[in-house]
C-alpha positions in Angstrom: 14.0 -0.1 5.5 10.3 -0.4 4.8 7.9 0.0 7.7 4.0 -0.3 7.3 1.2 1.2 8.8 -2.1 -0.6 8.5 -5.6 -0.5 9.6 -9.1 -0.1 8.4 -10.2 2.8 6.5 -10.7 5.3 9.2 -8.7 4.9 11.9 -6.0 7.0 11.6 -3.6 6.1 9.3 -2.9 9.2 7.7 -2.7 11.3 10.6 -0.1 8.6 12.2 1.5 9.0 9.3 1.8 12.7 9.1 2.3 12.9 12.5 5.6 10.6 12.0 7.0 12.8 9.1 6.5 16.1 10.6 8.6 14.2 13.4 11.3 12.6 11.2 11.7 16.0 9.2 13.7 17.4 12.1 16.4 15.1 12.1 17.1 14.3 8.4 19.6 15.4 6.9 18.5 14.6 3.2 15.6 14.9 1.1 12.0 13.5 2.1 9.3 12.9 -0.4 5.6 12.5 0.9 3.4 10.9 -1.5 -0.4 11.3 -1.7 -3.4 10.6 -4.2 -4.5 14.5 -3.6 -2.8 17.8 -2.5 -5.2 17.3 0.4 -2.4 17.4 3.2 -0.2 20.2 1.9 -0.4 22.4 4.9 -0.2 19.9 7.4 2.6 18.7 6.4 6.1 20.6 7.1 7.6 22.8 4.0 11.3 20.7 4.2 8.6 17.1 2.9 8.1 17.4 -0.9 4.1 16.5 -1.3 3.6 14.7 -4.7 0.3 14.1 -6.1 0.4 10.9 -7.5 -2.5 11.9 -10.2 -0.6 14.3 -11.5 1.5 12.0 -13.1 0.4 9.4 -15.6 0.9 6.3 -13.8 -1.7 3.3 -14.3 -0.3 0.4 -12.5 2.0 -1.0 -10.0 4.7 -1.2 -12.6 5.0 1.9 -13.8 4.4 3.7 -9.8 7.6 1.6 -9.0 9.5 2.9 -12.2 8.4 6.4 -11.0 10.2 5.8 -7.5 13.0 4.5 -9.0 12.9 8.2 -11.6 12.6 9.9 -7.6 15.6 8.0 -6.6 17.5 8.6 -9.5 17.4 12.2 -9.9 17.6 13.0 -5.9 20.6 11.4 -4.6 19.6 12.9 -1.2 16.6 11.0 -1.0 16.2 9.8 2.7 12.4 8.9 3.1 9.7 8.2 1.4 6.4 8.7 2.9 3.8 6.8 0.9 -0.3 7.4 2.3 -3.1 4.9 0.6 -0.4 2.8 -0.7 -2.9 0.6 -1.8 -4.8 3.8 -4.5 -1.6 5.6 -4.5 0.3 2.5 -6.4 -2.5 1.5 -8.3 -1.5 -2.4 -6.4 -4.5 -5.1 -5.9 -4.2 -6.5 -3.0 -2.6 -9.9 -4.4 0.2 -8.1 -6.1 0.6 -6.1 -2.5 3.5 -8.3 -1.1 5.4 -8.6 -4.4 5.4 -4.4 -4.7 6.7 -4.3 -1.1 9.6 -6.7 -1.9 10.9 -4.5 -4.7 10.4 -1.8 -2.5 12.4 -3.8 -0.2 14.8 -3.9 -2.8 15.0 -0.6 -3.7 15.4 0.6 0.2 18.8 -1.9 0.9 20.2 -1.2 -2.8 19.6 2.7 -2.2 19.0 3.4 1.7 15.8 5.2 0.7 13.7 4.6 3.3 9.9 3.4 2.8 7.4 4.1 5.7 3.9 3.0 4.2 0.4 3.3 4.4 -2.5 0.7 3.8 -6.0 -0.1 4.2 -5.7 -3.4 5.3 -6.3 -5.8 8.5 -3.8 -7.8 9.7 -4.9 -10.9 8.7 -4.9 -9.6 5.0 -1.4 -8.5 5.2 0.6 -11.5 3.6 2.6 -13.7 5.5 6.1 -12.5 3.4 5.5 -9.0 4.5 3.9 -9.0 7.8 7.2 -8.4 9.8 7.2 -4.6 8.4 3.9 -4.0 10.2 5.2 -1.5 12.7 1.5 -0.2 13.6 -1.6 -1.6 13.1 -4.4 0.3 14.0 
């Protein structure tokens, strides 16, 4: 499953998304990864969500952020949930290639049962048409 948050820059993405983890933490029974373009969150989020810092990893473009999920998925067997915050920096995706990285992601969810729950910077109207039914807030 991929779910996406979106909304202006602003208001409130991140703390929706937080909010939802810290939530969702309770109940998993596997692994949960939170990813983030700084450390920023680290002690707002619970100690059972693993916070990766993309930037400390060497990835440059959408490609190589969706080989490093597939790296996550490969060595964690566990892995239930991925949190992903800024989707659009973290992934290093313009906003034309955003609906073609969702479907892989898509992909990777129903091959896997990794779950996706994503944030953006974008309105509704920019969401593309192929993707809009995984808006599950839109603030």
């Amino acid at each position: 499953m991929v779910q996406l948050i979106i909304g202006d820059k602003g208001k409130g993405k991140t703390k929706c998304i937080l909010d939802k983890v810290n939530k969702e933490v309770k109940d998993a029974m596997g692994s949960i990864c939170y990813i983030d373009k700084s450390s920023k969150h680290m002690f707002e989020l619970n100690n059972r969500v693993r916070l990766i810092n993309i930037r400390d990893y060497p990835v440059v473009n959408t490609d190589q952020f969706l080989g490093f999920i597939a790296g996550m998925i490969a060595q964690d067997h566990d892995l239930e949930q991925v949190y992903i915050d800024s989707y659009l920096v973290v992934s290093r995706t313009k906003e034309e290639g955003f609906a073609a990285s969702i479907e892989t992601l898509k992909k990777i969810s129903d091959r896997f049962n990794v779950d996706f729950i994503i944030s953006a910077s974008l309105e509704e109207a920019e969401v593309p048409a192929s993707v809009r039914d995984l808006v599950t807030i839109s603030l």
